[in-house]
C-alpha positions as CSV (number, residue, x, y, z in Angstrom):
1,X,118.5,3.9,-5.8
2,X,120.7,6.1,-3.3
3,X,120.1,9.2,-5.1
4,X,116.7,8.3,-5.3
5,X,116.4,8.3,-1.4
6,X,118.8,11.0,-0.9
7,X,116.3,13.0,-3.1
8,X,113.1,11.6,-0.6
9,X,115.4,12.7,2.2
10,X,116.1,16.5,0.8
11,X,112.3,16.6,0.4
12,X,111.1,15.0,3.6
13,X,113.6,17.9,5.1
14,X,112.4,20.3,2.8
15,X,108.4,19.9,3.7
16,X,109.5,19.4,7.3
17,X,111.1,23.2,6.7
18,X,108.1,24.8,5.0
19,X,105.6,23.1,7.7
20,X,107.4,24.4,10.7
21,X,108.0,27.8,9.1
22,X,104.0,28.1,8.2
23,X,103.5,27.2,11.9
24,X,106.1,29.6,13.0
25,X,104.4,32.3,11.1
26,X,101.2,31.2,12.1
27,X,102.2,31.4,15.7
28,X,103.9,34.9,15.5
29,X,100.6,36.2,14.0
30,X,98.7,34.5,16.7
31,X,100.7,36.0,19.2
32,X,100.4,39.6,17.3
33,X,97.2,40.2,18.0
34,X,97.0,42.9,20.7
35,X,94.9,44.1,22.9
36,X,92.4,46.5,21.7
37,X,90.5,49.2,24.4
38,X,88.4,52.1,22.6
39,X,87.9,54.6,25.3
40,X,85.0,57.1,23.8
41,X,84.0,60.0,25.5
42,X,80.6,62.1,25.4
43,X,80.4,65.7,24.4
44,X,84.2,66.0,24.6
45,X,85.2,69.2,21.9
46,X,89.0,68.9,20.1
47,X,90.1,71.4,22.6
48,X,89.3,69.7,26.0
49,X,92.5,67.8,25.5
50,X,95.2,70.2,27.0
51,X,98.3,69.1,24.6
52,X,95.9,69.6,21.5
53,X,94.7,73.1,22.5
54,X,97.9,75.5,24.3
55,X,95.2,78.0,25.4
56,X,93.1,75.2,27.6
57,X,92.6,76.2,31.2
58,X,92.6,72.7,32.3
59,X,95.2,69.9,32.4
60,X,94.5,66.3,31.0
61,X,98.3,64.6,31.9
62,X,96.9,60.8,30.9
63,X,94.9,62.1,27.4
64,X,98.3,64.1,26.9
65,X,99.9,60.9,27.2
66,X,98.7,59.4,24.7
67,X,99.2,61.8,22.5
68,X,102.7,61.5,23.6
69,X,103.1,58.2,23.4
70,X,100.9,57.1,20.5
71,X,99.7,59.2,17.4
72,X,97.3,62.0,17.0
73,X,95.1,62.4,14.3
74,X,94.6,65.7,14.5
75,X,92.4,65.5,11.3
76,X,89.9,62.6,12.6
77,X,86.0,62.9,12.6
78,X,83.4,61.0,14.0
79,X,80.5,60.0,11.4
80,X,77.5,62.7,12.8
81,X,77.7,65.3,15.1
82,X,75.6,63.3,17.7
83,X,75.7,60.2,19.8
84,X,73.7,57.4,18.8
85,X,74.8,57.5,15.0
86,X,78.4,58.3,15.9
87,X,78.3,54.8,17.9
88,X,76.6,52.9,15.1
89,X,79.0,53.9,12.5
90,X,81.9,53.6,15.2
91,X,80.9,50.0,15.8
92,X,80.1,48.6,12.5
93,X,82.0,50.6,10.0
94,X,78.9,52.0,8.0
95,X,77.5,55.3,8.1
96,X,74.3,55.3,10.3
97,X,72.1,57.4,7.5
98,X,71.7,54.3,5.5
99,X,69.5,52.6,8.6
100,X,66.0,54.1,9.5
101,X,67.6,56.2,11.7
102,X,67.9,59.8,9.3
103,X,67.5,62.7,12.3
104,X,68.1,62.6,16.1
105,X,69.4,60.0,18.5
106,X,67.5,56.5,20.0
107,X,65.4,56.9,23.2
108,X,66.3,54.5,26.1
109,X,64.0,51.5,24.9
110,X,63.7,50.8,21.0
111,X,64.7,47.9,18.6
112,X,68.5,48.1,18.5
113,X,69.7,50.0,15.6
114,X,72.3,47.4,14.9
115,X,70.6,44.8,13.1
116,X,71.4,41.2,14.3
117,X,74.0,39.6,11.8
118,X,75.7,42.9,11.0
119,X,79.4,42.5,11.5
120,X,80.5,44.9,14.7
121,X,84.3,45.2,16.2
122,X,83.1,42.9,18.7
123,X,81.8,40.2,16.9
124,X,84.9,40.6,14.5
125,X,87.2,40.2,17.2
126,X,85.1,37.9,18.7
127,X,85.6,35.5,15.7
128,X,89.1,35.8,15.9
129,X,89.3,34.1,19.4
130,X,89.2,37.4,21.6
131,X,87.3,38.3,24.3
132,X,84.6,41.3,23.9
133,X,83.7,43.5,26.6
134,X,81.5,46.9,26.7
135,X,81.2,48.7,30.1
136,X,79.3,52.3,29.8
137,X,77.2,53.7,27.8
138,X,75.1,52.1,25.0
139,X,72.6,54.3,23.4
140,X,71.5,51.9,20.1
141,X,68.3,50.9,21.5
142,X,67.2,48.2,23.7
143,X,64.1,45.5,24.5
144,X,63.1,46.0,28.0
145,X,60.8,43.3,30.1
146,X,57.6,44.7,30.1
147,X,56.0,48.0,29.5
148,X,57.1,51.2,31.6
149,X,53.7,50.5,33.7
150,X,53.9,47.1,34.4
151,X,57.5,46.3,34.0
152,X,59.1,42.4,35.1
153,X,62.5,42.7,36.0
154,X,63.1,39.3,36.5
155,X,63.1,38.7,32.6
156,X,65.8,39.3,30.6
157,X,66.9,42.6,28.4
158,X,67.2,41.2,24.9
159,X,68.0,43.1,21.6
160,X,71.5,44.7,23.3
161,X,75.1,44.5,23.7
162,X,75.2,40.9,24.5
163,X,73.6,40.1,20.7
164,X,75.9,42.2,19.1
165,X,79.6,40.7,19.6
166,X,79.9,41.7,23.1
167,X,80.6,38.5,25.7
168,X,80.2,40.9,28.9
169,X,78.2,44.4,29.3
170,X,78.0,46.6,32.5
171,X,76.5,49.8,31.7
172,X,73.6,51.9,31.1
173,X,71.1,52.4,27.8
174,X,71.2,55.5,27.0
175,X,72.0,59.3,28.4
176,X,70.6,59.6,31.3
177,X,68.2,62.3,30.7
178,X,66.2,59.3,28.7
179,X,65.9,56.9,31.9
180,X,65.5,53.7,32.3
181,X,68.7,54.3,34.6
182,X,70.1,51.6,36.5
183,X,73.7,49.6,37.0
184,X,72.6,47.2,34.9
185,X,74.9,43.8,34.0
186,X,74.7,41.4,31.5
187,X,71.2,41.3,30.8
188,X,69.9,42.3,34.0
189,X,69.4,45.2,36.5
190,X,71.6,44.7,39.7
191,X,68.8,46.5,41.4
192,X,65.8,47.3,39.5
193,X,64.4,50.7,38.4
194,X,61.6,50.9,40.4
195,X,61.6,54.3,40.9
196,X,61.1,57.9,39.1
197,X,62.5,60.9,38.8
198,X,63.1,63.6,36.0
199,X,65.7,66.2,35.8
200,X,66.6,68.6,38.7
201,X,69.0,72.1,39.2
202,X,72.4,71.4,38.8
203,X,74.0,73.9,41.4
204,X,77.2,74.3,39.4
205,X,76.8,73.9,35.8
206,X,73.9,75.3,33.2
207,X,72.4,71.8,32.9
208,X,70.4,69.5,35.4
209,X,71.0,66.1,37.7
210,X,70.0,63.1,38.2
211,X,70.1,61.9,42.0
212,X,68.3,60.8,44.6
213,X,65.6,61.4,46.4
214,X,63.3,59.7,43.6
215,X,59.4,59.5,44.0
216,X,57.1,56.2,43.8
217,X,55.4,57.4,40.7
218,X,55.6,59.1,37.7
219,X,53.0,61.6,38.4
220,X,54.7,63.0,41.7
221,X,57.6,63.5,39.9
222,X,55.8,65.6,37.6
223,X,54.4,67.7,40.6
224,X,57.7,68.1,42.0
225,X,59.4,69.0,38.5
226,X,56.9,69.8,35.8
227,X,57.5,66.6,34.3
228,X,56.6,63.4,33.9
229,X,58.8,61.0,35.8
230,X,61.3,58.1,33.8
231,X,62.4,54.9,35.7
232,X,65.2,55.0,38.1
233,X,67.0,52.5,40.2
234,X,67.1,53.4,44.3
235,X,70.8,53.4,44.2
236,X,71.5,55.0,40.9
237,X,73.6,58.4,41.0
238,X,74.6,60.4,38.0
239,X,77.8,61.3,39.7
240,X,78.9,57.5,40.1
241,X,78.8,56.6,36.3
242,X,83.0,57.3,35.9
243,X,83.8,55.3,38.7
244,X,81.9,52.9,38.4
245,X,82.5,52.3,34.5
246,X,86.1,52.5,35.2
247,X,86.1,49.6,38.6
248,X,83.7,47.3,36.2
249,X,86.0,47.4,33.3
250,X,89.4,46.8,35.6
251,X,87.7,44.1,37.1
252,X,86.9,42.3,33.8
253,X,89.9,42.8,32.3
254,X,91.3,41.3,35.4
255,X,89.3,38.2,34.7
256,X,90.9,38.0,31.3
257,X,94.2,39.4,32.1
258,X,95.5,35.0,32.2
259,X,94.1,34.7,28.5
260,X,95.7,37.9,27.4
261,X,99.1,36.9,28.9
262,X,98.7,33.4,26.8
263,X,97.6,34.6,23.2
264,X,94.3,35.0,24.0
265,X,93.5,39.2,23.6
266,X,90.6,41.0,24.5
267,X,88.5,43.5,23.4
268,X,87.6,46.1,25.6
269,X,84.8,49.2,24.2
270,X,84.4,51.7,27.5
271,X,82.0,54.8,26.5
272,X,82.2,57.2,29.3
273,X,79.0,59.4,29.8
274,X,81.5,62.5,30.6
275,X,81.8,65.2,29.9
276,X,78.2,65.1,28.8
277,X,75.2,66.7,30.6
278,X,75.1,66.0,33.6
279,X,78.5,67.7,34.7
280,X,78.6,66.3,38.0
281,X,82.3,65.9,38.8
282,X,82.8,64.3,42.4
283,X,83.3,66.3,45.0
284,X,87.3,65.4,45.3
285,X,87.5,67.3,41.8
286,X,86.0,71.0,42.4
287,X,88.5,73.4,42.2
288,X,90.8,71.7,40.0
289,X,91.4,73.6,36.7
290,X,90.2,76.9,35.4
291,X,86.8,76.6,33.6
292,X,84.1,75.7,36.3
293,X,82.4,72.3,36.7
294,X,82.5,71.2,32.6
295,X,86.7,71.4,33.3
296,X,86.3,69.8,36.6
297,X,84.3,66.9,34.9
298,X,87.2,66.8,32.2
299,X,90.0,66.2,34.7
300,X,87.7,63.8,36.4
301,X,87.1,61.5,33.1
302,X,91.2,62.3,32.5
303,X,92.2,60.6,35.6
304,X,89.7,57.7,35.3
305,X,92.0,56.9,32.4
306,X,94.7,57.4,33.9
307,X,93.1,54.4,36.1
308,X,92.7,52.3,33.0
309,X,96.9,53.0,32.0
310,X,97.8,52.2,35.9
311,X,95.9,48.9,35.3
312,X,97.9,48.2,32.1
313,X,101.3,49.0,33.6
314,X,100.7,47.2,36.7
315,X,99.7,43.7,34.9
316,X,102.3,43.7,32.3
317,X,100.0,44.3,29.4
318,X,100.6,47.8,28.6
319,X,103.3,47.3,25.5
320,X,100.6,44.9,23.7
321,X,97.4,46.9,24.3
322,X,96.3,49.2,21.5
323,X,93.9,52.0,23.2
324,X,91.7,54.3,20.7
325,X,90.7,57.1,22.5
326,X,88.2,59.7,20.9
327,X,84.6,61.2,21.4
328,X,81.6,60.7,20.1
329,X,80.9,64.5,18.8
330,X,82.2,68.1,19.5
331,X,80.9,69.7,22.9
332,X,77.5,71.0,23.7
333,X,76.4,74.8,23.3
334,X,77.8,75.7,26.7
335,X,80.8,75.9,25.1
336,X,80.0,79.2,24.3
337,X,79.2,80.2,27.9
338,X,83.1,78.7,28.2
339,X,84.7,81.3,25.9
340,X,83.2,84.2,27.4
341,X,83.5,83.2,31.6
342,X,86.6,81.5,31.2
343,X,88.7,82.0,27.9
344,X,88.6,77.7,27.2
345,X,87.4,77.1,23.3
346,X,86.4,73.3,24.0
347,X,85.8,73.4,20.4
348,X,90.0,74.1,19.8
349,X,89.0,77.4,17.5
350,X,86.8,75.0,15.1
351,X,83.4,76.2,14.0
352,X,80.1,75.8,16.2
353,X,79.9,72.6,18.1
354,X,77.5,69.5,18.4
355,X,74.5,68.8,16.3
356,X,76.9,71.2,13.9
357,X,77.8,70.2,10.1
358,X,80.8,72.0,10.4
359,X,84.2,71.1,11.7
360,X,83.4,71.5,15.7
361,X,80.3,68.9,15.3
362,X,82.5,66.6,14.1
363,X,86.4,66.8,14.4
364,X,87.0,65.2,17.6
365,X,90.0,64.4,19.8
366,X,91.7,61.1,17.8
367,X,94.7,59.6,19.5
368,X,95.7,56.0,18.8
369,X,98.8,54.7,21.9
370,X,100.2,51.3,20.8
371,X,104.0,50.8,22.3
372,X,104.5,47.7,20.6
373,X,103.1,48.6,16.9
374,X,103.3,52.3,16.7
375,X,106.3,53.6,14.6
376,X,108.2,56.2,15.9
377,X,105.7,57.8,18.9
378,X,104.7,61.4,19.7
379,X,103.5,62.1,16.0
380,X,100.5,63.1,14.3
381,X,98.7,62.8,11.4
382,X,96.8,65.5,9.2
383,X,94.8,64.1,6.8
384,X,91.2,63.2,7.5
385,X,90.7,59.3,9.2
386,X,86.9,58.5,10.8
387,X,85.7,56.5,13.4
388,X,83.4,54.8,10.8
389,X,87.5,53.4,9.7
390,X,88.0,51.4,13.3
391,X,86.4,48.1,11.7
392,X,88.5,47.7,8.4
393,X,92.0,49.0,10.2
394,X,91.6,46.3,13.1
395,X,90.7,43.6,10.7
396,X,93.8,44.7,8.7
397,X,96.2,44.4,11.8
398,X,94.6,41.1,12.4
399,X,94.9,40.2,8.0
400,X,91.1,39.5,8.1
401,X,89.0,40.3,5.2
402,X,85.9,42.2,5.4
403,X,82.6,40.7,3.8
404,X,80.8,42.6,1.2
405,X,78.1,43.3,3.0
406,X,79.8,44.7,6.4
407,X,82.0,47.9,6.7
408,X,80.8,49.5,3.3
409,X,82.4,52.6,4.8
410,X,85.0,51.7,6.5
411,X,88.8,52.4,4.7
412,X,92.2,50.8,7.1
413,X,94.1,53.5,8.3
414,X,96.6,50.5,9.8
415,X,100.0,51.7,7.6
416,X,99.5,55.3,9.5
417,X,100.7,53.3,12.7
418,X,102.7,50.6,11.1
419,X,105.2,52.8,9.2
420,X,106.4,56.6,9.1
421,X,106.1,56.7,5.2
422,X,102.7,55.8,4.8
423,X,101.1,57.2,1.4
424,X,97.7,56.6,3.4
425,X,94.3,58.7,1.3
426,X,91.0,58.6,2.9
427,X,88.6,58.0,0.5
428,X,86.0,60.9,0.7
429,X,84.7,60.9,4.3
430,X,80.9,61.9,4.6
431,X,80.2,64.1,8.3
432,X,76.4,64.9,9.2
433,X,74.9,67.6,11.2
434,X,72.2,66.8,13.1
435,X,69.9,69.9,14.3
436,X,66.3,68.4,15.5
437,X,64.4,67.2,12.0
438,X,67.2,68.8,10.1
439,X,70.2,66.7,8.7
440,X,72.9,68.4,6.4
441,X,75.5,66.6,4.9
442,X,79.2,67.3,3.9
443,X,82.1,65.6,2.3
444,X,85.7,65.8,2.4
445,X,88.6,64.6,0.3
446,X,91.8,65.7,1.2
447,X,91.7,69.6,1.9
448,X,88.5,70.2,0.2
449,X,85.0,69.9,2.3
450,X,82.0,70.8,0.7
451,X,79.3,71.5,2.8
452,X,75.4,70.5,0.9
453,X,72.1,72.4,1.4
454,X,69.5,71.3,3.7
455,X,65.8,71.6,4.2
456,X,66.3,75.3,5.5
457,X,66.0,77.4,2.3
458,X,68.0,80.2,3.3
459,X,71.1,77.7,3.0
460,X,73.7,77.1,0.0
461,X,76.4,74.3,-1.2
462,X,79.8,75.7,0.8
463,X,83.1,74.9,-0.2
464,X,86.3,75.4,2.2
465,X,90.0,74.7,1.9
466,X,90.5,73.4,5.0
467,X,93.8,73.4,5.0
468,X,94.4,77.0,4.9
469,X,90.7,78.0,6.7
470,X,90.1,75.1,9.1
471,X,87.7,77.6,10.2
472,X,85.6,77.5,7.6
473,X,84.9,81.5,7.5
474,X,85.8,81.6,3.7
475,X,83.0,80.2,1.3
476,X,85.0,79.1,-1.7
477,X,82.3,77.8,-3.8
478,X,81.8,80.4,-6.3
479,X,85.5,80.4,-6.9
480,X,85.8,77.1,-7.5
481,X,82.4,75.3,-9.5
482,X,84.8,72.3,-11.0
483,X,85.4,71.2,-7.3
484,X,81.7,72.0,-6.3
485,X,80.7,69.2,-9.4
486,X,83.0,66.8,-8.5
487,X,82.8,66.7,-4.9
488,X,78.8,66.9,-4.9
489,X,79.0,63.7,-7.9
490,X,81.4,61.7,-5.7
491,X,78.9,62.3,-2.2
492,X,75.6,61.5,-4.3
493,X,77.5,58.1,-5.7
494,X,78.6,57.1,-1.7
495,X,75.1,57.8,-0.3
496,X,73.2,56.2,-3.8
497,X,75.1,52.8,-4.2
498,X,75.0,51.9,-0.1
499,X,79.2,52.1,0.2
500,X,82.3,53.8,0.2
501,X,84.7,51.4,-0.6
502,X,85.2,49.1,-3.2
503,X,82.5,46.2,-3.3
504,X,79.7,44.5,-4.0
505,X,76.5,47.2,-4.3
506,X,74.9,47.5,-1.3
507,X,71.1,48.2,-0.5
508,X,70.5,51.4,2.3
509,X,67.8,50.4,4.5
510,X,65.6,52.8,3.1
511,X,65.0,54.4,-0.2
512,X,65.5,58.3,-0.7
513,X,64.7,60.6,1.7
514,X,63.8,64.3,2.0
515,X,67.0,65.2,3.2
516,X,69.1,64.9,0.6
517,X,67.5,68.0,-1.0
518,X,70.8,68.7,-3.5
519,X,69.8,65.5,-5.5
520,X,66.3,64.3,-7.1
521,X,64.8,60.8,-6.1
522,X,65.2,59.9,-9.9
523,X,69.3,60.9,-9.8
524,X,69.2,58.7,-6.4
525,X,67.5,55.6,-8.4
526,X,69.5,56.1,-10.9
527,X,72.7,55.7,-9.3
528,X,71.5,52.9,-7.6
529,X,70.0,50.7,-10.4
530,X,73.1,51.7,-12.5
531,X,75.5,50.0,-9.4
């Protein structure tokens, strides 16, 4: 009978042990979970971050930072060479081709490309007990009160951030060369845009601006500017977006900073509208750097994050606070205009620039700062990540598993910051070019990138080693056919059977279309009934 209890006792002691280690471990993975703030610039090339190009003629000390103090992935793309399907597949893991949306970017007011029920970070985080925030600019569409002539701005926007994950949205819709401009918060416009305007001369750069004074109707815009007018609020200025992005998204993180503190995070997605068009730096910024307005506007969107890594520092939550800070696509075509007034490449020596298939469309700065997860700081990595990856590698830092049907091409890069020895392969990563009606595709594994045909006949299948040509002056594809068949068998498989990763098949939201001119609707079919 003794040894029986002294048996009852061990266990007792030994279930006692197992339970409090469980919550132990339970607790430490609570506590874990950091911070998360993806900063994502507009327009901004590979080289308009000074550490990542010697030859810039512009400083950026708090992007250099995090280079410095995080990893660069000096290989990392976003999903298309312009906005809105960069930020689709940036939010939800999946390449924005597979949605209606196959050429151009959203207008200010449309049904929102991301569907409701489709996993984004922010509902993922969300789930997992964090707090979701997006403060700048959307560009996925939106439902607007009304119709642009008889508008009711007492009713509420619907169809927008606040449906997709997101507990708290300052921001604007779109670029603001679409309208509909206004400071608008949560689902409302702190003052409505009542009035209209369209673009005018920008006195230091090539492109045009938005400000004030605005007209009472669309037709006297259009006799004033040539064009019809689009809505604009009374006190809406293009040159105010940074600053007042960057105050909004301090303030809420203020709000939350208690929570964060007490193993509550939060999630934090600030899209900047610099350094795209307009280029209006503030006035405190002219002179500063040598390449004109564009490098002014650079150092301007530079030391609003600085702001953002003040705010960290000064409330204690710098160590825990993972920032992802990249750009949306390469820079407009004034980079060219760059090059030949003032020497700075904002493409970093890549090839062309956005709406471009090749690398300086797509390779974007990629810098990941995360003091207390990052091994060993100040590194980089070479090998090809995408933004479309930002949904599986925070679920893996969190151990959450992805449902079939969300992420399909999204691959966790989370080892890369985790540990110096990572053995980390990108699956094949798929880049678009967008140019107008035209989209071309390309796909990368490792080295290779193999560059398809579009609907222009005068263009072939191009293969470069990027690696020794990152370039891409050298067409290998005649050298190397093997590599041509495989590559162009592995991209007709990933577009075809609606994923990248391993999974459960997965409808696109449309059948084949026309540009996909390298494969036959029948192959297309083929692959997907066979999957």
């Amino acid at each position: 009978m003794k040894r029986l209890k002294n048996i009852l006792i061990r266990c007792l002691m030994l279930v006692s042990y197992v339970s409090l280690t469980f919550i132990a471990t339970a607790c430490a993975q609570e506590s874990n979970k950091p911070n998360i703030i993806v900063i994502y610039t507009d327009d901004q090339g590979y080289g308009d971050v000074s550490t990542l190009n010697k030859d810039a003629k512009f400083k950026t000390p708090n992007m250099d930072r995090l280079v410095n103090e995080g990893i660069a992935f000096t290989n990392g793309h976003s999903a298309s060479s312009v906005c809105t399907p960069s930020r689709y597949s940036l939010l939800t893991g999946r390449y924005s081709w597979r949605t209606t949306l196959k050429n151009g970017v959203m207008k200010s007011e449309a049904t929102c490309l991301i569907e409701d029920g489709r996993e984004t970070l922010a509902s993922l985080l969300k789930n997992q007990g964090y707090h979701t925030a997006m403060v700048g600019k959307w560009h996925l569409g939106m439902d607007f009160p009304g119709t642009p002539q008889n508008r009711d701005w007492s009713q509420p926007i619907k169809d927008m951030p606040l449906d997709k994950g997101f507990d708290y949205f300052y921001g604007v819709p779109a670029s603001l060369n679409f309208g509909i401009l206004a400071w608008f918060e949560g689902r409302f416009a702190k003052v409505p845009p009542t009035e209209y305007t369209n673009k005018k001369k920008n006195d230091r750069h090539v492109d045009y601006r938005i400000m004030p004074p605005y007209d009472t109707t669309p037709e006297q815009t259009k006799e004033k500017l040539g064009k019809p007018g689009f809505e604009v609020a009374p006190d809406f200025t293009d040159n105010q977006c940074l600053t007042q992005f960057t105050e909004k998204a301090i303030d809420w993180m203020k709000t939350v900073e208690g929570d964060a503190k007490n193993d509550k995070p939060f999630f934090l997605y600030l899209p900047y509208t610099s350094p795209h068009y307009p280029v209006a730096p503030l006035p405190e910024f002219h002179g500063q750097g040598d390449s004109g307005a564009y490098g002014e506007f650079v150092i301007e969107t530079d030391y609003h994050i600085g702001q953002i890594l003040n705010y960290l520092k000064e409330s204690g939550l710098d160590d825990d606070t993972l920032i992802v800070f990249t750009s949306d696509n390469g820079p407009e075509k004034s980079w060219s205009k760059r090059i030949e007034e003032f020497n700075h490449d904002s493409r970093g020596g890549l090839k062309e620039g956005k709406r471009s298939v090749y690398e300086g469309g797509h390779r974007v700065p990629f810098i990941v700062r995360w003091p207390n997860g990052i091994k060993e700081s100040g590194r980089t990595w070479n090998k090809p990540v995408g933004q479309v990856d930002l949904l599986a590698t925070f679920a893996d830092l969190l151990g959450v598993d992805i449902s079939d049907n969300a992420g399909e091409d999204s691959q966790s890069f989370a080892s890369v910051l985790t540990t110096t020895q990572s053995t980390y392969n990108r699956l094949p990563l798929i880049n678009r070019g967008d140019n107008g009606k035209i989209g071309r595709y390309a796909i990368t594994e490792g080295n290779w990138k193999l560059v398809l045909p579009s609907k222009k006949k005068e263009e072939g299948i191009e293969l470069y080693d990027l690696d020794n040509d990152p370039s891409e002056e050298t067409n290998l594809a005649k050298k190397h056919p093997k590599k041509v068949k495989d590559l162009t068998a592995k991209i007709n498989v990933i577009i075809a059977s609606g994923r990248t990763t391993k999974g459960v098949y997965q409808n696109n939201d449309t059948g084949y279309w026309d540009d996909l001119t390298w494969m036959t609707a029948e192959a297309y079919n083929t692959i997907a009934t066979e999957n």
